[in-house]
C-alpha positions in Angstrom: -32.8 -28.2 -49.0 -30.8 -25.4 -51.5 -31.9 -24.8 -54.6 -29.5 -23.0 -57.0 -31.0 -21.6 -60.1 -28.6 -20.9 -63.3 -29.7 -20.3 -66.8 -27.2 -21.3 -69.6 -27.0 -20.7 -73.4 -26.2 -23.2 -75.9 -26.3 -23.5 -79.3 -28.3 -20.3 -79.3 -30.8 -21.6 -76.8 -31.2 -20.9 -72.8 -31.6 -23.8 -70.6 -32.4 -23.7 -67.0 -30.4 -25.7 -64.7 -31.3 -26.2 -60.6 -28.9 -27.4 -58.5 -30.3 -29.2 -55.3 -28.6 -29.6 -52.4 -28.8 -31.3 -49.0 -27.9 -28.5 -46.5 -29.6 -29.9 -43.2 -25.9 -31.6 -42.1 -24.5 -27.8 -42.5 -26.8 -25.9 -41.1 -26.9 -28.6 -37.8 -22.8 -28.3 -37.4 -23.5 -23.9 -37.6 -26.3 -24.2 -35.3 -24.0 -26.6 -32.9 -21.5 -24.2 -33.1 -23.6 -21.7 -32.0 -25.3 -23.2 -29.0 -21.3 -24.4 -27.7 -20.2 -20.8 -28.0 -23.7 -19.4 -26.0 -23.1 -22.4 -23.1 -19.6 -21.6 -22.6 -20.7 -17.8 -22.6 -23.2 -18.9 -19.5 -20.8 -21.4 -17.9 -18.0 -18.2 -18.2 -20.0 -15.7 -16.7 -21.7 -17.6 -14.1 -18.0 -17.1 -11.8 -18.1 -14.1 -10.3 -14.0 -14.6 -11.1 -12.6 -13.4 -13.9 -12.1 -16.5 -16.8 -9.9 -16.3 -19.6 -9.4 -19.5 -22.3 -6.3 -18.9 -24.3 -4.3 -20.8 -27.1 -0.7 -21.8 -26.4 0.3 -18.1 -27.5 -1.7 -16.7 -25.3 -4.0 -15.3 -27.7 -7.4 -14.8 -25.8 -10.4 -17.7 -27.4 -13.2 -16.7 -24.7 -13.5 -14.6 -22.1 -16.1 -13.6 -19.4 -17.7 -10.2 -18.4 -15.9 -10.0 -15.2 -12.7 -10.3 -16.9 -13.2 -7.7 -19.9 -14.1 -4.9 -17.3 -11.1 -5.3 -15.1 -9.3 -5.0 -18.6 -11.8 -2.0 -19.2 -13.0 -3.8 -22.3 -15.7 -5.5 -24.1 -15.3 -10.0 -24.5 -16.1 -8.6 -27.9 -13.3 -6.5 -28.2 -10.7 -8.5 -26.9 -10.7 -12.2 -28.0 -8.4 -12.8 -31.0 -5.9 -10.5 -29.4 -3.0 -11.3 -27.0 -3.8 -11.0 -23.3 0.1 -10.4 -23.1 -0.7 -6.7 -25.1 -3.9 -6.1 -22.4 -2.0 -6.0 -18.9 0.5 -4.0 -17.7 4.1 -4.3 -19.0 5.5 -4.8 -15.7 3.3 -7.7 -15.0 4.2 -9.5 -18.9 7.0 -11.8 -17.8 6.0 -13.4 -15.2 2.5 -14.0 -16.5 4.1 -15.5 -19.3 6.3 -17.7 -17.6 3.3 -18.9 -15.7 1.4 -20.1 -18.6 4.3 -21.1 -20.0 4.7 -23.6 -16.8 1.4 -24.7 -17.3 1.6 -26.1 -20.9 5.1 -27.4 -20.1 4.2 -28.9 -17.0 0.4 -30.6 -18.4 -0.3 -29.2 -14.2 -2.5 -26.5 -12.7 -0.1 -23.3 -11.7 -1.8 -21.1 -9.0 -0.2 -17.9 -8.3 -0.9 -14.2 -6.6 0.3 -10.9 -7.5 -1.1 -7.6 -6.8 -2.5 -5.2 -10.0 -3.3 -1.9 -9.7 -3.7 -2.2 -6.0 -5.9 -5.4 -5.8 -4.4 -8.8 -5.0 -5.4 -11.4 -7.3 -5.4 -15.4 -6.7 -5.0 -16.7 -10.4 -5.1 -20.4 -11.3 -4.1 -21.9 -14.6 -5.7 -25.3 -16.0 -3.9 -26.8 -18.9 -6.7 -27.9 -21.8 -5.4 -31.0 -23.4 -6.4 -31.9 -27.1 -7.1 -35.7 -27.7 -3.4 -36.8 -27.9 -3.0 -35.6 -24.5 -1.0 -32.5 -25.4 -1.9 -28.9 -24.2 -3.5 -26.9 -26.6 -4.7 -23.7 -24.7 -5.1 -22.8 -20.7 -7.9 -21.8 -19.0 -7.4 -18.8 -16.4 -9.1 -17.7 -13.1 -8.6 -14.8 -11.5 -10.3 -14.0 -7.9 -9.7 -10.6 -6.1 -8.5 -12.3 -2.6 -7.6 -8.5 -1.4 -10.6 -8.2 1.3 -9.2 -12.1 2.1 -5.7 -11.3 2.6 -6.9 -8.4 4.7 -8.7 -10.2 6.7 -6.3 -13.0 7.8 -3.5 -9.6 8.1 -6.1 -8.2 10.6 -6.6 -11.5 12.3 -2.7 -11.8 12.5 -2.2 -8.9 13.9 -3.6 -8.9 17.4 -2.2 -12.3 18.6 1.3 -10.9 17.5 1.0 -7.8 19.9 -0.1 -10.2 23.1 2.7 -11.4 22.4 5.1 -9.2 22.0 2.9 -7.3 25.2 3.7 -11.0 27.3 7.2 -10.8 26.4 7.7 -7.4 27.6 8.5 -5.9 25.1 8.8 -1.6 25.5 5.9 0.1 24.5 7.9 1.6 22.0 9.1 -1.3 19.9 5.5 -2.6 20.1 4.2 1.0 18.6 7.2 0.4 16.0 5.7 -3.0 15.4 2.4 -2.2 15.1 3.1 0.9 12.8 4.9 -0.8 10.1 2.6 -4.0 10.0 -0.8 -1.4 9.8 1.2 0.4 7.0 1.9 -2.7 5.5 -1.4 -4.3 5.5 -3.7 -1.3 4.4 -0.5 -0.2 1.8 -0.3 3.5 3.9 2.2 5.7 3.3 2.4 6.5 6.8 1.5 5.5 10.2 2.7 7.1 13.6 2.0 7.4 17.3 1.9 10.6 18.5 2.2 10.8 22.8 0.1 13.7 24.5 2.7 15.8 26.8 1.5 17.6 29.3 2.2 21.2 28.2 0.0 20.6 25.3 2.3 19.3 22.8 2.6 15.9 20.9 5.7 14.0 20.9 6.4 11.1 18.2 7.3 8.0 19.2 7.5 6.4 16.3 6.3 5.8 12.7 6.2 2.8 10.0 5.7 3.5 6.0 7.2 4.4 2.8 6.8 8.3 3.9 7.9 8.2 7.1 11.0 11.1 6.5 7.9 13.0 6.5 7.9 12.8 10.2 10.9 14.7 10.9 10.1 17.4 9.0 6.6 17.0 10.7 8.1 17.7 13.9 10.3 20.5 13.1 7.0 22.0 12.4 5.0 20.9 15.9 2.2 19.2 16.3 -0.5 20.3 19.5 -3.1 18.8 21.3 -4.5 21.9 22.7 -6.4 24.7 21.5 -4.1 26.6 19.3 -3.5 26.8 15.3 -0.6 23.3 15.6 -3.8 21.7 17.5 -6.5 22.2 15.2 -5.1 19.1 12.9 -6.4 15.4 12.9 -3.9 14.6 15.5 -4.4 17.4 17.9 -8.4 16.8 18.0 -8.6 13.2 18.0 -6.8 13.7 21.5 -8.6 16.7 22.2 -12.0 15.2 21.9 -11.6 11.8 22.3 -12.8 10.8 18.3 -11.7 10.0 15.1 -10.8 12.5 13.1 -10.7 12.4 9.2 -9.0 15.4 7.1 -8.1 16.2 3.7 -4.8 17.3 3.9 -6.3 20.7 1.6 -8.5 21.2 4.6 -7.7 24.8 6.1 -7.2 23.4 9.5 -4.1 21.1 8.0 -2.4 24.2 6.9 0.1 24.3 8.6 1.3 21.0 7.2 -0.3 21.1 4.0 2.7 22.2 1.8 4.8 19.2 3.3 2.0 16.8 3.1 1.4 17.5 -0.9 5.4 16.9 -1.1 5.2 13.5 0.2 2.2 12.6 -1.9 -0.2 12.5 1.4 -3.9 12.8 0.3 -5.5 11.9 3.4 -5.7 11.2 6.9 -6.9 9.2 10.0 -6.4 10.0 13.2 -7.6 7.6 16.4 -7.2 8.9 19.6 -5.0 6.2 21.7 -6.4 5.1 25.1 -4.7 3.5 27.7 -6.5 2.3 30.8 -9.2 4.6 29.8 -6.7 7.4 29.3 -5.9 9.6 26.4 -2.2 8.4 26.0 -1.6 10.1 22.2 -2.9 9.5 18.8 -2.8 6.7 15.8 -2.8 8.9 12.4 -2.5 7.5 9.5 -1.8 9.2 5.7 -2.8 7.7 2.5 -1.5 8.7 -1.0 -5.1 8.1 -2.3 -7.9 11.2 -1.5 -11.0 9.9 0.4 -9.1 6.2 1.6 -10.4 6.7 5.0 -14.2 8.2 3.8 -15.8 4.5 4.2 -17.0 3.6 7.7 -16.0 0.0 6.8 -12.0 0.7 6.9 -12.3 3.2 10.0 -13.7 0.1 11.4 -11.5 -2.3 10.1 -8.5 0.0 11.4 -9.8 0.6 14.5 -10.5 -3.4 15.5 
């Protein structure tokens, strides 16, 4: 119950009046509001996927945790704004014509794109009022990147036995393989280098969006022996029979360090190549990211 409490004058004298009311009703439809928005908080964030629920104007209603730090935000912070403002311009409108399909279609919509250098599997529900007409769309977001990857990886060996039992030349299946392995871990560069028997290394060829860098590469010289052009990546991974990680800052890179920074080349992998248990060259690969080839997880995953 609410009791109000007001004291009026009249006719020189002050009466007290109490109001009573019945409240209970009120207070049950606040506290039912309350419990909805704390289950669809725990229903939300019990996805390890992102979740969004927005209106027809794509004005975020709810969101979950996993969703507000890939927008590096707060749930908080960004419901009652427009998830159109919160990603990046580029990716606007085709988002929008997404959702758009959605509410036109009353279907799901599934769709992947790649943000920031994640690939993301995103489905959109269409949430339906009690006329049957959309009035918002929910949103789910998984990172599929270590997926894709995956099935890339798995791809990839089948499709060199057979370009090996076609008879293919070496060389067009080095070519192959270069631009694929560029491709799938998004390198700039990938190249097989062939050990020559006066100590030098030859290219034979290269896949990536850097590859120029190679002639200029070879104007240079890369070695495989003992001397100042075989002290890089390259040169040791055939000289010692290991992988070989470098920063191209390293002192040892010198020699190529200048070109490297002009081509945006931050790191590099270098696998020696064997061939009927011989050292034939070298698999190096540059990333425009520092430290891309640091985890043991991706040497590994490169090297299967």
């Amino acid at each position: 119950m609410e009791i109000n409490v007001r004291f009026l004058e009249f006719r020189g004298e002050t009466h007290v009046v109490s109001i009573v009311r019945d409240i209970t009703e009120r207070k049950r439809a606040e506290e039912e509001r309350a419990r909805y928005a704390q289950d669809l908080s725990a229903l939300l964030n019990a996805t390890r996927e992102s979740a969004f629920l927005l209106d027809v104007d794509g004005v975020i209603l709810a969101m979950n945790e996993i969703a507000a730090e890939r927008l590096n935000l707060t749930p908080s912070a960004a419901i009652g704004r427009t998830v159109y403002d919160l990603i990046p311009p580029n990716l606007v409108a085709s988002r929008k014509a997404r959702v758009e399909e959605a509410i036109r279609a009353k279907r799901p919509v599934t769709f992947e794109d790649v943000r920031d250098g994640r690939r993301l599997l995103h489905s959109l529900y269409p949430v339906p009022d009690s006329d049957g007409e959309t009035r918002g769309v929910a949103v789910y977001a998984a990172d599929v990147t270590e997926r894709r990857l995956l099935e890339s990886i798995e791809e990839l060996a089948p499709a060199i036995n057979q370009k090996t039992l076609a008879g293919e030349p070496l060389q067009e299946i080095f070519r192959f393989v270069c631009a694929r392995t560029a491709e799938i871990f998004d390198l700039s560069l990938v190249w097989v280098g062939r050990k020559e028997s006066n100590g030098g290394v030859s290219v034979l060829t290269a896949g990536g969006t850097a590859a120029d860098y190679i002639s200029t590469l070879a104007k240079t010289g890369v070695r495989w022996d003992d001397s100042p052009l075989g002290r890089g990546p390259t040169g040791q991974a055939i000289r010692n029979g290991q992988q070989q990680i470098c920063d191209p800052r390293e002192a040892r890179f010198n020699p190529w360090g200048g070109l490297a920074g002009e081509f945006g080349l931050k790191s590099v992998l270098s696998f020696p190549l064997i061939i009927r248990g011989n050292v034939y060259g070298a698999f190096t690969l540059y990333s425009g990211k520092p430290g891309s080839f640091d985890s043991p997880a991706v040497q590994k995953r490169i090297a299967a």
